[in-house]
N, C-alpha and C positions, 0 to 999 in steps of 0.2 A: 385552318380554314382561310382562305384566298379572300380579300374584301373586292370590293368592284361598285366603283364609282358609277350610281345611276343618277343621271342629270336629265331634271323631268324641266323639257320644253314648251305640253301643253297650252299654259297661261301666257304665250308669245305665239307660236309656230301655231299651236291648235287653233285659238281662237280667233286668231287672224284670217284663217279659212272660211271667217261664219262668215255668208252675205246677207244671209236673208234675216237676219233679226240682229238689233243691239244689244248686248249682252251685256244686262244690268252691273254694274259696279259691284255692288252687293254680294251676284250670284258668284262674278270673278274672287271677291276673296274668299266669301264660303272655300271658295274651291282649293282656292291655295291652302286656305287651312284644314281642309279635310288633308289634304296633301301630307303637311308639316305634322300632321299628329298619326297619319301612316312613319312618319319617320323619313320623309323625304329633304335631304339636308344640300342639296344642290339644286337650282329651280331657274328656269329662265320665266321672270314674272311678267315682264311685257314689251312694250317696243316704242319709242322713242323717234316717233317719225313722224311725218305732215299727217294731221287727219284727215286732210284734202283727201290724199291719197289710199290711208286703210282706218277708215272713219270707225273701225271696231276698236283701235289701240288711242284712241282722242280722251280717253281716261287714266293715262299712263302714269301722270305725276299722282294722282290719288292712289293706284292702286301700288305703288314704289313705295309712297310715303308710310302707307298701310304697313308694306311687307318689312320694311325695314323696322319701322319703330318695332314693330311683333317678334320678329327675328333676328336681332340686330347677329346673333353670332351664326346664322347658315348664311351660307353658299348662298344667296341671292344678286343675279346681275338682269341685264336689260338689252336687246340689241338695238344699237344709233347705227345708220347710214350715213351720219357726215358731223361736221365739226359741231353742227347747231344742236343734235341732236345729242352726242355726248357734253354738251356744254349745258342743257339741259338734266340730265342723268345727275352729271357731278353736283351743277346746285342741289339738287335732292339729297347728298351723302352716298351716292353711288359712287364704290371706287373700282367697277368689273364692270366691264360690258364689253360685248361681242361685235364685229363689223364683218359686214357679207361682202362676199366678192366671187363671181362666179369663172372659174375656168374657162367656160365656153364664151366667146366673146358676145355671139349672138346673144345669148341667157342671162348676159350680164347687162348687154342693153337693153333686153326686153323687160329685165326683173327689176333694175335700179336706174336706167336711163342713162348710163357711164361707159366710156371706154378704159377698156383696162387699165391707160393711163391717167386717166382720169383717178378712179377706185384705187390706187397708189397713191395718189398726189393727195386725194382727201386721208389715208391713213397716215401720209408721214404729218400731214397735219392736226392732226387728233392727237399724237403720238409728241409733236412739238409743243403743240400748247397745255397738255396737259400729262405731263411726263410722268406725276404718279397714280396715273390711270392703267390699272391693268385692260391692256385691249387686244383682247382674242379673237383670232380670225377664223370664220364660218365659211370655208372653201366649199361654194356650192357648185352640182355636177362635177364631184371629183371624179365619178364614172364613167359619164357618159352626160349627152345631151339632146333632150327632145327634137330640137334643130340639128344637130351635125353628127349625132349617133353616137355607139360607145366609142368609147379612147383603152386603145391595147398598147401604147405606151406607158409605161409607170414610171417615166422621168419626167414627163409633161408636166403631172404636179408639183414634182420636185424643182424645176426651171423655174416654174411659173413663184414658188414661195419663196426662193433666194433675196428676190430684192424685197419682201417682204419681213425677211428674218434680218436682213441686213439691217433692218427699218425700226427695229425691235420688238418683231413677232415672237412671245415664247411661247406660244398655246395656240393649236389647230384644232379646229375640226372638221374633220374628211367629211363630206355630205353626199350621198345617194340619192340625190331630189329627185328624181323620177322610179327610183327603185329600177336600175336594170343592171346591179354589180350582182357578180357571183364571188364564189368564197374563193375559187385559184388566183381572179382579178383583185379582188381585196389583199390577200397575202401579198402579193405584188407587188402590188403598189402601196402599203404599210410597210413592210420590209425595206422600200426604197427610201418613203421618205424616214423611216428611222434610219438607215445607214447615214443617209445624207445629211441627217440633223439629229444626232445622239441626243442631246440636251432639249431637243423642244416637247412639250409636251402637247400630245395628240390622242385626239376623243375620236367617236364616229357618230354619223347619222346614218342610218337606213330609213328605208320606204319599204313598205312589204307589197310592191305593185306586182312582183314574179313570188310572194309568199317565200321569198328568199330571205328575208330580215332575222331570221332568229338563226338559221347558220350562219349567216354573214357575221353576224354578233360573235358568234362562236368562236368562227375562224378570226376575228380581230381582238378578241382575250385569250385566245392562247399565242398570239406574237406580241401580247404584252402594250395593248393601248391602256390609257392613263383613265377614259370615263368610255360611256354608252350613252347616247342622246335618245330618249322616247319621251313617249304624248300619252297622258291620262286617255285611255279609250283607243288609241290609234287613232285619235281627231289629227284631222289636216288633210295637207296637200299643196303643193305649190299652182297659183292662178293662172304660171307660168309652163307649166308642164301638162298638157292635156296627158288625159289617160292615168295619171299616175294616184294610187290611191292614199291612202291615210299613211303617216307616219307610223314606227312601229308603237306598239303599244306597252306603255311601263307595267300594267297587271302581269299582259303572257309572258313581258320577258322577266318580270320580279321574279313568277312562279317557277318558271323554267330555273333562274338561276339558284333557288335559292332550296329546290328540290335536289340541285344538283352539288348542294354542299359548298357554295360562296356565301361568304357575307356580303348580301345587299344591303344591311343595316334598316329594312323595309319590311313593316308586319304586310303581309298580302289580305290578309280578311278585311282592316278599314281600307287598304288600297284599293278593293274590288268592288266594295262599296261605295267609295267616291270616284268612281268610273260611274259606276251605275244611277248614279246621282245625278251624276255630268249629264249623261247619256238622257235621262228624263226634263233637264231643262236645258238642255243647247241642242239643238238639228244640226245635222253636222255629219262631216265621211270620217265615217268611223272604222277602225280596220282591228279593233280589239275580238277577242271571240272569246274571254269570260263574260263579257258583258254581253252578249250573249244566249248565257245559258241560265237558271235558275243555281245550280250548287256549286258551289265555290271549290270542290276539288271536283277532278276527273272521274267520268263514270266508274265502275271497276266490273271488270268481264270477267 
């Protein structure tokens, strides 16, 4: 049996998408731990950035401190956009956290206010002052971009992460933030940047904005990616991407994978029920579709 790294983004990516209500502290780590007792053992728990800016992630140090002490031996990190923000992470005992940087330059000033050069200069800074901080880069619109369209190049990504690997990037993840890659354009450009960088290790995200996210997934485990990025429910969406719907969802793709004879290491019955949980106290673009339905497996005809 094949295992397969699901790396549940909800408690960052999902709930960052809620405008309309503050999402109790509380309700946040219920969640994570309905999560962790589904058997969820890789988790991006929150985000480490101005509250100015996404006033829903302004409890980041509590709910870190929380997840840490409870799970000190999973997979738990956090994403910073700049030096302040993993300088904050690390006092907490976080030694993983993730940094966004967008392919499209448009999307990258519209989503973090940085020019390419800029979002370089703060990662070799992060990277200098705290050298043993694992810091994995979240390549968002490695597809395509709501401003400049899809990208049919599959060396564009690989150009653009050079001077990031140079930099000491060993961990990627390819991100589909508006959901408009297919599975020929995935192979592609996975194939590429795995030629180009044998040794780095590379996740994916999808969107199910074209309902393409569960073959995407597909086609990027059998060219042999290291993790899968989803959201409790399909909650999300980038603020930055009109149009684009919920991230994919951990339930459909547990079930799918784990019907299909991988180890997810993830029971699907409390997983489908802390969707359903989620789903009753967060409002939210949700793109899950067990959540749903009332029974937890497929009709039968």
């Amino acid at each position: 049996m094949k295992k397969v790294t699901i790396v549940e983004v909800g408690p960052r990516d999902g709930f960052q998408s809620v405008s309309c209500m503050q999402i109790p502290t509380e309700e946040k780590i219920a969640i994570i731990d309905r999560l962790a007792e589904a058997g969820v053992q890789h988790m991006e728990i929150t985000s480490f950035v101005s509250p100015k800016a996404i006033p829903q992630m302004s409890d980041a140090a509590a709910v870190a401190e929380y997840a840490l002490k409870k799970y000190p031996d999973r997979d738990y990190f956090a994403l910073v956009p700049n030096l302040r923000g993993a300088a904050n992470a690390y006092a907490l005992g976080l030694r993983k956290v993730c940094y966004v940087v967008s392919l499209s330059t448009s999307h990258n000033k519209a989503n973090i206010n940085r020019t390419h050069e800029q979002s370089l200069a703060a990662f070799r800074e992060i990277r200098e002052t705290y050298p043993d901080l694992q810091l994995d880069v979240d390549l968002a619109t490695t597809f395509g971009c709501p401003f400049e369209g899809k990208y049919l190049d599959p060396q564009q990504p690989v150009e653009f992460l050079r001077p990031y690997w140079e930099a000491g990037m060993r961990s990627v993840t390819l991100c589909d933030t508006i959901g408009i890659a297919d599975p020929a354009q995935v192979r592609r450009v996975l194939c590429a940047v795995k030629e180009a960088y044998p040794e780095l290790a590379v996740q994916v995200h999808f969107h199910d904005t074209r309902g393409l996210g569960m073959v995407n997934t597909l086609t990027a485990l059998e060219i042999g990616v290291d993790g899968v990025q989803t959201a409790l429910g399909g909650l999300g969406g980038c603020p930055f991407a009109p149009g684009a719907s919920g991230n994919l969802s951990t339930e459909d793709t547990v079930w799918m994978l784990n019907e299909m004879g991988y180890d997810t290491g993830i029971r699907f019955a409390p997983l489908l029920a802390a969707a359903k949980a989620q789903k009753e106290a967060v409002p939210g673009n949700y793109s899950g579709h067990h959540i749903c339905v009332e029974k937890e497996t497929p009709c039968q005809f």
